[in-house]
C-alpha positions as CSV (number, residue, x, y, z in Angstrom):
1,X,-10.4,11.2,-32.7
2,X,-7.6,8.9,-33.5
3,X,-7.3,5.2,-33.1
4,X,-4.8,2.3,-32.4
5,X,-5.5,-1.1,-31.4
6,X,-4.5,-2.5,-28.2
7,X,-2.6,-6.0,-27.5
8,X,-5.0,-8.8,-27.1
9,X,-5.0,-10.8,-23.5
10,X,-6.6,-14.2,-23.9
11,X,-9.4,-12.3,-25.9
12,X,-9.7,-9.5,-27.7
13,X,-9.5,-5.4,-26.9
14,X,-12.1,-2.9,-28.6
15,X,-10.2,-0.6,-30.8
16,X,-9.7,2.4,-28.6
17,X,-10.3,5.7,-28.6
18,X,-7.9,8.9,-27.8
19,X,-9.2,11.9,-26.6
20,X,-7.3,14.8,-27.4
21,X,-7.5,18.5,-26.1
22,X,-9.3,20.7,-29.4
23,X,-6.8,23.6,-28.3
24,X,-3.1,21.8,-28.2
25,X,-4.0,18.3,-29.9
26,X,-2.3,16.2,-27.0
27,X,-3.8,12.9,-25.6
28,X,-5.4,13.4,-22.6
29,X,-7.0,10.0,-22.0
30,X,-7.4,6.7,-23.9
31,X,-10.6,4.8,-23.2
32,X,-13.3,2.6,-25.1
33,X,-15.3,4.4,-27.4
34,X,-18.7,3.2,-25.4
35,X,-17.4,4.3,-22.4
36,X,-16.6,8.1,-23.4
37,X,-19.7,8.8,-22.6
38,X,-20.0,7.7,-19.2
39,X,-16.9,10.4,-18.5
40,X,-19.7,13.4,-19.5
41,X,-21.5,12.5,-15.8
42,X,-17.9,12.9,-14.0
43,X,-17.1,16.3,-15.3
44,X,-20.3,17.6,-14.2
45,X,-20.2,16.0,-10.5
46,X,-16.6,16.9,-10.2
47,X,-17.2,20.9,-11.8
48,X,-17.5,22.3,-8.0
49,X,-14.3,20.2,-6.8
50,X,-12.5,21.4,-9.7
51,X,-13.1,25.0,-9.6
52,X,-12.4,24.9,-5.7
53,X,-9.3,23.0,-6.2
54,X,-8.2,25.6,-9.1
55,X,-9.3,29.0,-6.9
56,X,-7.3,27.4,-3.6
57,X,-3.6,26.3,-5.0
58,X,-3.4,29.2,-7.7
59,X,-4.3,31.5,-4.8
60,X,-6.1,34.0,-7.0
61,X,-9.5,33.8,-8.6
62,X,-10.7,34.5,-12.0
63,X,-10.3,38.9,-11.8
64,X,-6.7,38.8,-10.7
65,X,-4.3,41.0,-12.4
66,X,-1.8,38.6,-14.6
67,X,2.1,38.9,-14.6
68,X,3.5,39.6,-18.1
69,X,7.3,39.8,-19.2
70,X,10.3,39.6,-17.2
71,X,7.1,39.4,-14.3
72,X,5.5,35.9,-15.7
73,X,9.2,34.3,-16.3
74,X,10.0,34.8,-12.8
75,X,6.4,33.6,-11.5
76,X,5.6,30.7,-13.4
77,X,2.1,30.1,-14.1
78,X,-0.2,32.0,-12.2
79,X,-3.4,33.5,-11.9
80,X,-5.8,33.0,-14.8
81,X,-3.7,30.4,-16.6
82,X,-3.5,28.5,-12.9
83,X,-7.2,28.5,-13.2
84,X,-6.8,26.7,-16.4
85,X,-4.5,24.6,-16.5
86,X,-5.4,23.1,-13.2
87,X,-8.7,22.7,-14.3
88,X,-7.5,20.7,-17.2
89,X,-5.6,18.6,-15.3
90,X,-8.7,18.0,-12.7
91,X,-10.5,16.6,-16.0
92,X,-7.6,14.9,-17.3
93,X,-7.5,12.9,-13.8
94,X,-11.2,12.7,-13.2
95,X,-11.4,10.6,-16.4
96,X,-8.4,8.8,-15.1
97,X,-10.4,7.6,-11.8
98,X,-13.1,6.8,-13.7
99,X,-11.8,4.5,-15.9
100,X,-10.4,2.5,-13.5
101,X,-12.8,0.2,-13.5
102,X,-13.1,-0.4,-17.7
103,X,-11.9,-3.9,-18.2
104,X,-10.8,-3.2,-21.8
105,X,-7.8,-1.0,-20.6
106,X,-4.2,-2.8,-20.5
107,X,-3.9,-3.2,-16.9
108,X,-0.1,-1.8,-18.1
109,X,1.1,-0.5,-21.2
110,X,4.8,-2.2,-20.7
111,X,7.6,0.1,-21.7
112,X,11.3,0.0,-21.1
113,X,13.0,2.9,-19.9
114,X,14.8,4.1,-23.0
115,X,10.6,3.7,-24.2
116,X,9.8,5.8,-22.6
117,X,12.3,8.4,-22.8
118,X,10.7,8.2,-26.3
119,X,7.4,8.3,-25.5
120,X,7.8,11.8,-23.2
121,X,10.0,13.4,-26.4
122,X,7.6,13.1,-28.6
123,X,5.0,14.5,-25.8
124,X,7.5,17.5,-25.8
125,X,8.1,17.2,-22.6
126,X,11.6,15.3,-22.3
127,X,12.1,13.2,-18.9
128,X,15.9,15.0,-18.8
129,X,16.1,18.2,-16.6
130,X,18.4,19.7,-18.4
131,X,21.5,22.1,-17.0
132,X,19.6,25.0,-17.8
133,X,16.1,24.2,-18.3
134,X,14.1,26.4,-19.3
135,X,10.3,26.8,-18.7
136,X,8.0,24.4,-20.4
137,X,5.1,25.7,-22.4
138,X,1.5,24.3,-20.5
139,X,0.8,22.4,-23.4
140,X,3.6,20.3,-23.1
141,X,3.0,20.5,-19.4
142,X,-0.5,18.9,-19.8
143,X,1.0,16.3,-22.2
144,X,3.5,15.3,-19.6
145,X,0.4,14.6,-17.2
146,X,-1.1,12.2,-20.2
147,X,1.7,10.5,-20.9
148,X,2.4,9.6,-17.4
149,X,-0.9,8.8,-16.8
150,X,-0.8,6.8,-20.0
151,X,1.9,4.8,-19.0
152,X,2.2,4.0,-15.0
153,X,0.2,0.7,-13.9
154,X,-3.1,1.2,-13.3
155,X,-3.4,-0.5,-10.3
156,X,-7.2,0.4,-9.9
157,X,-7.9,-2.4,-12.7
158,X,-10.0,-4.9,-11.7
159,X,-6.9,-7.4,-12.9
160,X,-4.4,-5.7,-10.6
161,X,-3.2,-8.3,-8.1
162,X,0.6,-8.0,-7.9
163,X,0.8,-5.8,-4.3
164,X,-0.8,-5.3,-1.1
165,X,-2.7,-2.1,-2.6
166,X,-5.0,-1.8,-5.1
167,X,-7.6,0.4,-6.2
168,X,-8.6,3.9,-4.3
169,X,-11.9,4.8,-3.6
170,X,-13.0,8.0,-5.4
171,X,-14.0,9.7,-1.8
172,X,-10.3,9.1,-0.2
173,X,-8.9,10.7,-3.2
174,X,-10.8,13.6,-3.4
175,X,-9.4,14.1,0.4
176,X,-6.0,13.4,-0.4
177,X,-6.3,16.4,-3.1
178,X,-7.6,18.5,-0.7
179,X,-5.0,17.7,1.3
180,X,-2.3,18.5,-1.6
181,X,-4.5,22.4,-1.9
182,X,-4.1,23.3,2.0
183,X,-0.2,22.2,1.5
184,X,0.5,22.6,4.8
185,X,2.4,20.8,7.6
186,X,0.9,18.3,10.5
187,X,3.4,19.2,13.3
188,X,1.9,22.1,14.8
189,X,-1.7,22.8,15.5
190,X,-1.2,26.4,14.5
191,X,-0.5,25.4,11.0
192,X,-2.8,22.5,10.9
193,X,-6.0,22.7,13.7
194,X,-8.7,20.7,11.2
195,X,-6.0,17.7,10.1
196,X,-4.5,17.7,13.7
197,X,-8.0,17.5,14.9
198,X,-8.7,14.7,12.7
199,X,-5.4,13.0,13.5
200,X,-6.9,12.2,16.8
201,X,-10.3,11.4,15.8
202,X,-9.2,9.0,13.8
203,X,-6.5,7.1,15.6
204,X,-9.6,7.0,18.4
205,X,-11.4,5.3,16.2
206,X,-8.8,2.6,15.1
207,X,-7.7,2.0,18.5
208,X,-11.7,1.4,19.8
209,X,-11.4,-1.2,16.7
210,X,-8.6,-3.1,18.1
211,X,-10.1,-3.0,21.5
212,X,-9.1,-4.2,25.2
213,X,-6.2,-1.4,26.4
214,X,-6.3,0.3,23.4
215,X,-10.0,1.4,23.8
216,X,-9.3,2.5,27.2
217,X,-6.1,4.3,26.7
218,X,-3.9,4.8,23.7
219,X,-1.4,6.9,21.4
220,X,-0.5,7.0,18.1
221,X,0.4,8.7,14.9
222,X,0.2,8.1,11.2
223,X,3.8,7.7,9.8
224,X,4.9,7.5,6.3
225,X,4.5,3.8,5.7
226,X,4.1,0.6,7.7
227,X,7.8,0.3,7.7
228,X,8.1,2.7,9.5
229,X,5.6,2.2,11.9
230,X,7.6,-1.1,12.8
231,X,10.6,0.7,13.3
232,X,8.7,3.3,15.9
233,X,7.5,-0.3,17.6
234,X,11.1,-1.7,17.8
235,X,12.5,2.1,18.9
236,X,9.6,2.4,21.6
237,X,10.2,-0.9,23.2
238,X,13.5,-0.3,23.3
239,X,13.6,3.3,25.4
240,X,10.7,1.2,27.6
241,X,13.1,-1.1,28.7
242,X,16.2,0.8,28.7
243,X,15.2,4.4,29.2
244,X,18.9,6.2,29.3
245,X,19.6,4.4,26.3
246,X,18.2,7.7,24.4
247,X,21.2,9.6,25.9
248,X,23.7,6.6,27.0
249,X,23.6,5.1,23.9
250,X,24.3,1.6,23.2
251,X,27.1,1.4,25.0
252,X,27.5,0.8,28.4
253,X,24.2,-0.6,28.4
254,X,22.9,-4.2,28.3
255,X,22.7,-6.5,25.5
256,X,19.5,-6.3,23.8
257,X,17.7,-8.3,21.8
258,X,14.9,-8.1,19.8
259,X,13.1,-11.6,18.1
260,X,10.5,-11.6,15.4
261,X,9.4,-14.8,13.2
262,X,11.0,-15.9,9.9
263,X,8.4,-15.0,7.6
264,X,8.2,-11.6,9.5
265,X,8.5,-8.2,6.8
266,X,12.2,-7.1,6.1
267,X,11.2,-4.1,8.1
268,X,12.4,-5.8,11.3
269,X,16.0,-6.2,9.9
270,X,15.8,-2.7,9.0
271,X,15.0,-1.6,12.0
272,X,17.6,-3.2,13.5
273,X,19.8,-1.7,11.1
274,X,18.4,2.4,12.3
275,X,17.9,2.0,15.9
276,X,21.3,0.1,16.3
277,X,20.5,-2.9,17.8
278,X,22.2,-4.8,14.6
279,X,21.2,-7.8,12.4
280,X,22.9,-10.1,14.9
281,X,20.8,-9.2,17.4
282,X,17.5,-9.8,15.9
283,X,16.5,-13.7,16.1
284,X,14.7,-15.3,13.9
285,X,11.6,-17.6,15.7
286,X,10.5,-20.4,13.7
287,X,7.1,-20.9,12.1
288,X,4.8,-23.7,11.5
289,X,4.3,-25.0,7.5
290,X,1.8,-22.3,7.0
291,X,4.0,-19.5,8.6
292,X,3.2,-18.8,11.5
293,X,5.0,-18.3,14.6
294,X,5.4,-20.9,17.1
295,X,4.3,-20.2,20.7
296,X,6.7,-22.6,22.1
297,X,10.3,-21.7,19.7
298,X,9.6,-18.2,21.1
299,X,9.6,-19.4,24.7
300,X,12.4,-21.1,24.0
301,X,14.4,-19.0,21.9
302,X,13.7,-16.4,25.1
303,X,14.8,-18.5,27.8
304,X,18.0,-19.1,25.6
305,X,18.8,-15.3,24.9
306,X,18.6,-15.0,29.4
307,X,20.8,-17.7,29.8
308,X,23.5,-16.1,27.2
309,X,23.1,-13.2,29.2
310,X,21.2,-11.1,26.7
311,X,18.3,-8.7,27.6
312,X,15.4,-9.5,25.3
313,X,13.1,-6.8,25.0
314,X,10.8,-6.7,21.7
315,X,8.6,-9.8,20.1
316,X,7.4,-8.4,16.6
317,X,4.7,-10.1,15.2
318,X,2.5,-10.5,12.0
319,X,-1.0,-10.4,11.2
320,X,-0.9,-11.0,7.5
321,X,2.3,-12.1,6.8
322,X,3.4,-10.9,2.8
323,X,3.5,-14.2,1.1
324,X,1.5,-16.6,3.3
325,X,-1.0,-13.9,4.8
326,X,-0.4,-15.7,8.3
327,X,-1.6,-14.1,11.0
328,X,0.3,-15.5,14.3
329,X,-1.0,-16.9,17.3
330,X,-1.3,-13.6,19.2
331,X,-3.0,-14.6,22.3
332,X,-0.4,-17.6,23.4
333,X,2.1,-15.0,22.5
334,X,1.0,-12.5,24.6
335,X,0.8,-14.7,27.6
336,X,4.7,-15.6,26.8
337,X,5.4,-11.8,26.5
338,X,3.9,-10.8,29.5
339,X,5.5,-13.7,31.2
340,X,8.9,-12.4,30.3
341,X,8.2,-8.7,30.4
342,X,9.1,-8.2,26.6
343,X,7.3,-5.8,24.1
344,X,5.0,-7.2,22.3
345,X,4.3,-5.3,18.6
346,X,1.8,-6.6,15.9
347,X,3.0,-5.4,12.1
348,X,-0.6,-5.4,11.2
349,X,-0.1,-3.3,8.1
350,X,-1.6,-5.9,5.5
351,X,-4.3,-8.2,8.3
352,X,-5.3,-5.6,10.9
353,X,-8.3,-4.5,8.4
354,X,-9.9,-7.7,9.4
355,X,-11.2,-6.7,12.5
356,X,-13.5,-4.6,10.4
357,X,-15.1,-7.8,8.8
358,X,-17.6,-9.4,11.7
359,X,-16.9,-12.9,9.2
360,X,-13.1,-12.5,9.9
361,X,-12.6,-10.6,12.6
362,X,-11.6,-13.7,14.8
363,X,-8.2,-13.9,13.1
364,X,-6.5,-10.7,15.0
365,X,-8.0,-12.2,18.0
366,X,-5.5,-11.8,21.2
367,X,-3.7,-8.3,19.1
368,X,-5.2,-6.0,21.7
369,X,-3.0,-7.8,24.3
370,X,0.0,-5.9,22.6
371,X,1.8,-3.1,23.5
372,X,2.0,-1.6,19.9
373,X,0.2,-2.0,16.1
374,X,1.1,-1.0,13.2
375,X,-2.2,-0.7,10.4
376,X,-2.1,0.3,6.8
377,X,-5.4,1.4,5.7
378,X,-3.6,2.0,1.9
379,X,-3.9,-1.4,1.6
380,X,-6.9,-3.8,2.3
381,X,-9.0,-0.6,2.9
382,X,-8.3,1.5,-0.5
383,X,-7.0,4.5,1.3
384,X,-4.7,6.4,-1.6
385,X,-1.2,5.6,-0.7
386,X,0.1,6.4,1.6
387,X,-2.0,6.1,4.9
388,X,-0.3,4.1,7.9
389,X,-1.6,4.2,11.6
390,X,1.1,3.4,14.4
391,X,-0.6,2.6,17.6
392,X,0.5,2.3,21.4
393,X,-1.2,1.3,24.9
394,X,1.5,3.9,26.5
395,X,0.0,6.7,26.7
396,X,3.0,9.9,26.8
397,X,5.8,7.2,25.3
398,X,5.9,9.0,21.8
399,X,7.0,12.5,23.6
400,X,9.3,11.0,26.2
401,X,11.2,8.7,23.4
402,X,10.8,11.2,20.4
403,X,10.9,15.1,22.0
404,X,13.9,17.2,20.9
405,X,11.8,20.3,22.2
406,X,13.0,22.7,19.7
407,X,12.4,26.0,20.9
408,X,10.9,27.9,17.4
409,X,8.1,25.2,17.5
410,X,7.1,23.9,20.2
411,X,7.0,26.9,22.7
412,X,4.9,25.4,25.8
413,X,3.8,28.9,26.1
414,X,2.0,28.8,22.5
415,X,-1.7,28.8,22.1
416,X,-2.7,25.2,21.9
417,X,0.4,24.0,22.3
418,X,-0.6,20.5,23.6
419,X,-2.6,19.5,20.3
420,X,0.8,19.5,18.5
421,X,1.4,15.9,17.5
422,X,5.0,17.2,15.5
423,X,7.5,16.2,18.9
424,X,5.9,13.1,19.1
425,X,7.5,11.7,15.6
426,X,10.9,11.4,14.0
427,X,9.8,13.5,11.2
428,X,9.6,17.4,11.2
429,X,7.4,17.3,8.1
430,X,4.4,15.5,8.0
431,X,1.3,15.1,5.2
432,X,-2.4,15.3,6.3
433,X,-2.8,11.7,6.2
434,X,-5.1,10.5,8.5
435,X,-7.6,13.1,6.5
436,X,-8.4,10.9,3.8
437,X,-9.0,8.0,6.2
438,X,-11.7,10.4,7.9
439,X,-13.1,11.3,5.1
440,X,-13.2,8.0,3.6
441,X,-14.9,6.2,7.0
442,X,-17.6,9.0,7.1
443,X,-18.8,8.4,3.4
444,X,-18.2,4.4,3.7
445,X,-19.3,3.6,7.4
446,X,-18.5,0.5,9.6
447,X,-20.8,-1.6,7.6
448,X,-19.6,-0.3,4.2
449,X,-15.5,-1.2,5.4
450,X,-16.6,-4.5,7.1
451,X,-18.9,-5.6,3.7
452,X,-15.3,-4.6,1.4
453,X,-13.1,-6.7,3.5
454,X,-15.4,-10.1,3.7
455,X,-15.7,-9.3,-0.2
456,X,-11.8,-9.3,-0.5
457,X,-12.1,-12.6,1.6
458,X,-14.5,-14.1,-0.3
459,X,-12.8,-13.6,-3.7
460,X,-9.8,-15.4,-1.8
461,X,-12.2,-18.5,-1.2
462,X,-13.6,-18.7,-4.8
463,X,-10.0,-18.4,-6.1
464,X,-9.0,-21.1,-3.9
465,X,-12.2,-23.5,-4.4
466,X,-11.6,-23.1,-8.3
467,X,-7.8,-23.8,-7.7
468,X,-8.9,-27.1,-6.2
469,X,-11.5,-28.1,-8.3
470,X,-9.7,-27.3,-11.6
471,X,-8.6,-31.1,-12.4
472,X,-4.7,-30.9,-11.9
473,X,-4.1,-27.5,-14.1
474,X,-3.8,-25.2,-10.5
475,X,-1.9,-26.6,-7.5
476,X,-2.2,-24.3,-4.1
477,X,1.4,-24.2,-2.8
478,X,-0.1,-24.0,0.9
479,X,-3.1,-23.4,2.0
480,X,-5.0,-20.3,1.5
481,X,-5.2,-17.3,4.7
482,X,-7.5,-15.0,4.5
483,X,-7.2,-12.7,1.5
484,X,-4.1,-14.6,0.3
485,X,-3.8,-17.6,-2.0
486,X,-0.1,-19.1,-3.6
487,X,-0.6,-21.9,-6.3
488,X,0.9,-22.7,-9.7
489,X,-0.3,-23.5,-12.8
490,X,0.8,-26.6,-13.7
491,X,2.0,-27.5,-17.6
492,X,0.5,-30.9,-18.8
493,X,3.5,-32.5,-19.1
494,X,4.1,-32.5,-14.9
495,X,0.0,-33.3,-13.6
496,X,-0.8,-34.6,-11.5
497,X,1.7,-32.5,-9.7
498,X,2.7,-33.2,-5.9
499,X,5.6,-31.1,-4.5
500,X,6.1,-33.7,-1.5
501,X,6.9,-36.7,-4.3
502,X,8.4,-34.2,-7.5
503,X,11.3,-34.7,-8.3
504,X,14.1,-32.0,-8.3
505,X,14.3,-31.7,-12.0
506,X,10.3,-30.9,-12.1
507,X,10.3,-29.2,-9.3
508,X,13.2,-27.2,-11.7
509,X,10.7,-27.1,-14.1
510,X,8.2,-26.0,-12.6
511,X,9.8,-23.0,-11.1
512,X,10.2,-21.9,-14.8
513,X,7.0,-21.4,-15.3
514,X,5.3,-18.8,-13.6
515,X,8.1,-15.9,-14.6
516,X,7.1,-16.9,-18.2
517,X,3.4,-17.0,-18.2
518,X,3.8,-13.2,-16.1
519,X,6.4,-12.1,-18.8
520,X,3.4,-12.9,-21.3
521,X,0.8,-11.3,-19.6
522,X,2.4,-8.1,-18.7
523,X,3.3,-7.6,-22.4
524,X,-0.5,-8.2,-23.4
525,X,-1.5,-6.3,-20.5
526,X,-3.6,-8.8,-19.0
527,X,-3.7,-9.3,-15.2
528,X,-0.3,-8.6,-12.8
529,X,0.0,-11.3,-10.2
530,X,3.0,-11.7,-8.1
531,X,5.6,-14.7,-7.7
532,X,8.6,-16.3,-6.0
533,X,10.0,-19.0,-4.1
534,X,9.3,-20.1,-0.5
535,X,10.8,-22.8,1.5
536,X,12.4,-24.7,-0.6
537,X,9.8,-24.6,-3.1
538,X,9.6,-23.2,-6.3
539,X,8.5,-20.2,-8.0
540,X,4.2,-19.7,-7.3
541,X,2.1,-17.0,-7.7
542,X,0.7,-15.1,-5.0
543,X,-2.5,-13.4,-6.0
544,X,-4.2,-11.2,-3.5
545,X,-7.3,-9.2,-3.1
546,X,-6.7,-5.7,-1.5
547,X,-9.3,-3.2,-2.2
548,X,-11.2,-5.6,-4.7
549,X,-14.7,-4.7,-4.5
550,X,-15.1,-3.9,-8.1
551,X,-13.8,-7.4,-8.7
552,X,-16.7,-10.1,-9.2
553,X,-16.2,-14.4,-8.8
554,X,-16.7,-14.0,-12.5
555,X,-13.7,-11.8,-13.2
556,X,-11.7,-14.7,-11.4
557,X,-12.9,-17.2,-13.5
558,X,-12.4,-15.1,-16.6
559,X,-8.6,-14.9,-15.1
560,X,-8.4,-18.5,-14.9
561,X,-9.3,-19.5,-18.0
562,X,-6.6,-16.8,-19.2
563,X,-4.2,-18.0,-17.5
564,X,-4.5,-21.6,-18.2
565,X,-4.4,-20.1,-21.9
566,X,-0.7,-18.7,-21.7
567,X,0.1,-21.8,-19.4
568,X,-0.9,-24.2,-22.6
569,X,0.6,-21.7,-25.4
570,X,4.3,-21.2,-23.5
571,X,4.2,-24.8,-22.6
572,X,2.5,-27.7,-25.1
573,X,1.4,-30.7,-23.5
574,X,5.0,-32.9,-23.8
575,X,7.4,-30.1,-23.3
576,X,8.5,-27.7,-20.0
């Protein structure tokens, strides 16, 4: 066992210990010495996974004749030595997971590119593929694993905060693995009957969540990211209301327009920019002070685009907006939709896990009005990226807007032909993501998500209680929404602090200050917690609580007081 000391964070690391494998001598994990221990109770629970993962992708089991020579070159690494190294790296990623939680680990190990270039050469396994490369011995292949382990965020730490993801359960990623081992493609049901199967199940299930029309009658798909799912709202609204624009084209046909609020994701402007309807044509709604949209700009802003002569036909709104965590008036909104026959689509991706919670369920209240969702269980649900649900009230619109019927894969003559989900989609490939959602809800339960999310929720109201009560050295920057909270830590020099009566030069001021205190903290590994500006306002942080339910009210004090610590160190009492 070697040892190196770790940078301190406020307090002070234990000296760490590095494992490293008895055979090749490279690091295969570093983690407190009093938590090595705890590691022996994973390998034995995960034994059965590991051997089933190594039998199923190496495709032989442990009597299979091995390749030698010219043989081996050409095959790679096969049979018995598959066995092996995957079951190394099944250990090496078992101990991963479970140090997740261990408090003592950097939360990053910050290194610069050129860094890490050094670090992987002296793993022996060079980032560069070179012109030429030649096989890579498996010691230097299992090295590679460490040392990128070693290095990437661990953004299962309990002081992880800088996203809308987090920390996946142990369950969901044992699902996603098995998902890697079957390697095989969700398009057909031919090639994929259990995870088609489950597809459906489980976009059943999320739809009798959202409720109203979507109970009673629904489709759907899981697409590679919430962006995308807005994009299939945007593209389905638009073939609703101008169905020959799939072979017309834009021209010739009316001038659409599609409106969505000002704090809404940049995935609106970029589906404007792929389904052609172009940035001009998407309007910006405005929203009230803590961002949501108004009821009656979007009336107006609709009655204006008719009397230009325009042909509104998509209203994308936001349940958990990215900064704010707004979740728009959906109800009033759906009355104005359905008034003007426009599409109505929620980007649910970060909020729509609320209606899990019974405590906060009332915030996506009027959402299964809509005519489309879009819900990212990666996120507030700890789902292994990535896992995003796309949801629809019109039943068949998928297939009739999406369908190229291409004839080597879709034959309507096939057995089981009408399970395949694959003409439905843009995609032709598609990963088995909907499996570890399954799996996940079956071990969890109802109760299990709905107890997580009002966790995540409460962390958000201790955060923002201590914010308030802290004397002056934490300002909220608005109020708090549901899991999100945006405040800065204010040096001594500008309390009591008021952004309504600062002036501009410590309003300047202040907007220095939360790059610096991150810089510090990254570089001691401490907590990651994310910042900008908003409306005029300057630089805040933006902490957020996805997946949180190894993080305790105590851990957010702890936080506090660490903060406040860099805060006072970068910035003494008379100076900014």
């Amino acid at each position: 066992m070697g040892e190196s000391p770790l940078q301190t964070r406020g307090a002070t690391y234990r000296t760490v210990s590095t494992a490293r494998d008895s055979k090749h001598g490279h690091v295969i994990w570093s983690r407190s010495t009093d938590s090595l221990r705890r590691l022996e109770r994973v390998f034995v629970n995960a034994s059965v996974f590991v051997d089933f993962v190594a039998l199923t992708m190496s495709g032989h089991g442990a009597n299979a004749a091995q390749p030698n020579g010219h043989e081996a070159q050409q095959s790679g690494i096969e049979g018995q030595q598959a066995d092996e190294f995957l079951k190394k790296v099944a250990d090496i990623l078992c101990a991963y997971v479970s140090s997740q939680s261990d408090k003592d680990e950097p939360v990053v190990r910050l290194a610069n590119p050129d860094v890490l270039k050094q670090h992987f050469e002296e793993a022996r396994i060079p980032l560069e593929i070179e012109d030429g490369q030649t096989a890579t011995p498996v010691d230097s292949l299992l090295a590679g694993v460490s040392t990128a382990l070693q290095y990437s965020v661990r953004t299962g730490h309990p002081g992880f905060f800088n996203q809308l993801y987090a920390r996946a359960d142990a369950v969901s990623i044992a699902a996603d693995w098995l998902a890697v081992a079957a390697n095989t493609n969700v398009h057909t049901y031919e090639v994929a009957p259990v995870f088609t199967a489950v597809e459906v199940e489980v976009l059943s299930k999320l739809a009798r969540c959202i409720g109203g029309q979507y109970a009673q009658s629904h489709d759907g798909l899981f697409a590679p990211g919430g962006s995308i799912s807005n994009i299939y709202g945007m593209h389905l609204a638009r073939n609703h209301a101008d169905p020959e624009y799939r072979t017309r084209g834009a021209f010739g046909g009316p001038h659409m327009v599609a409106l969505t609020s000002e704090h809404a994701h940049y995935s609106y402007l970029k589906a404007a920019f792929l389904t052609g309807l172009g940035t001009e044509n998407l309007i910006k709604v405005q929203c009230n002070d803590v961002g949501q949209m108004l009821p009656e700009a979007l009336n107006q802003a609709l009655l204006l685009a008719k009397e230009q002569g325009k042909t509104p036909f998509f209203v994308g709104t936001t349940a958990g907006t990215t900064v704010l965590g707004a979740f728009d008036p959906f109800q009033k909104i759906a009355a104005i939709c359905k008034k003007h026959k426009v599409w109505m689509h929620v980007d649910g991706c970060w909020g729509a896990a609320a209606l899990l919670s019974p405590e906060h369920r009332h915030l996506m209240k009027g959402c299964e009005l809509s005519d489309s969702l879009a819900w990212n269980p990666h996120k507030l649900m700890g789902l292994p990226l990535q896992c995003s649900a796309f949801l629809t009230t019109h039943k068949g619109l998928l297939q009739q807007s999406n369908a190229s019927n291409a004839s080597y894969l879709f034959q309507p003559d096939k057995l089981n032909q009408e399970y395949d989900l694959g003409d439905k989609t843009i995609q032709c490939g598609r990963r088995a993501d909907a499996f570890k959602l399954w799996l996940a809800w079956k071990a969890y339960g109802d109760q299990g998500y709905g107890a997580r999310v009002t966790h995540s929720a409460d962390l958000a109201i201790h955060f923002e209680q201590k914010t308030k009560s802290s004397g002056g050295a934490f300002v909220l920057s608005h109020p708090r929404s549901f899991v999100n909270v945006c405040f800065w830590w204010v040096p001594m020099a500008l309390r009591p602090f008021n952004p309504f009566t600062a002036s501009e030069q410590d309003l300047a001021n202040l907007g220095k200050v939360a790059p610096r205190i991150k810089d510090a903290m990254q570089k001691a590994g401490d907590a990651m917690i994310g910042f900008q500006p908003l409306q005029g306002l300057p630089n805040f942080f933006r902490i957020v609580f996805p997946s949180a339910w190894t993080v305790s009210m105590a851990d957010l004090d702890a936080l506090m007081t660490r903060i406040d610590g860099f805060g006072t160190k970068l910035f003494p009492a008379l100076q900014v």
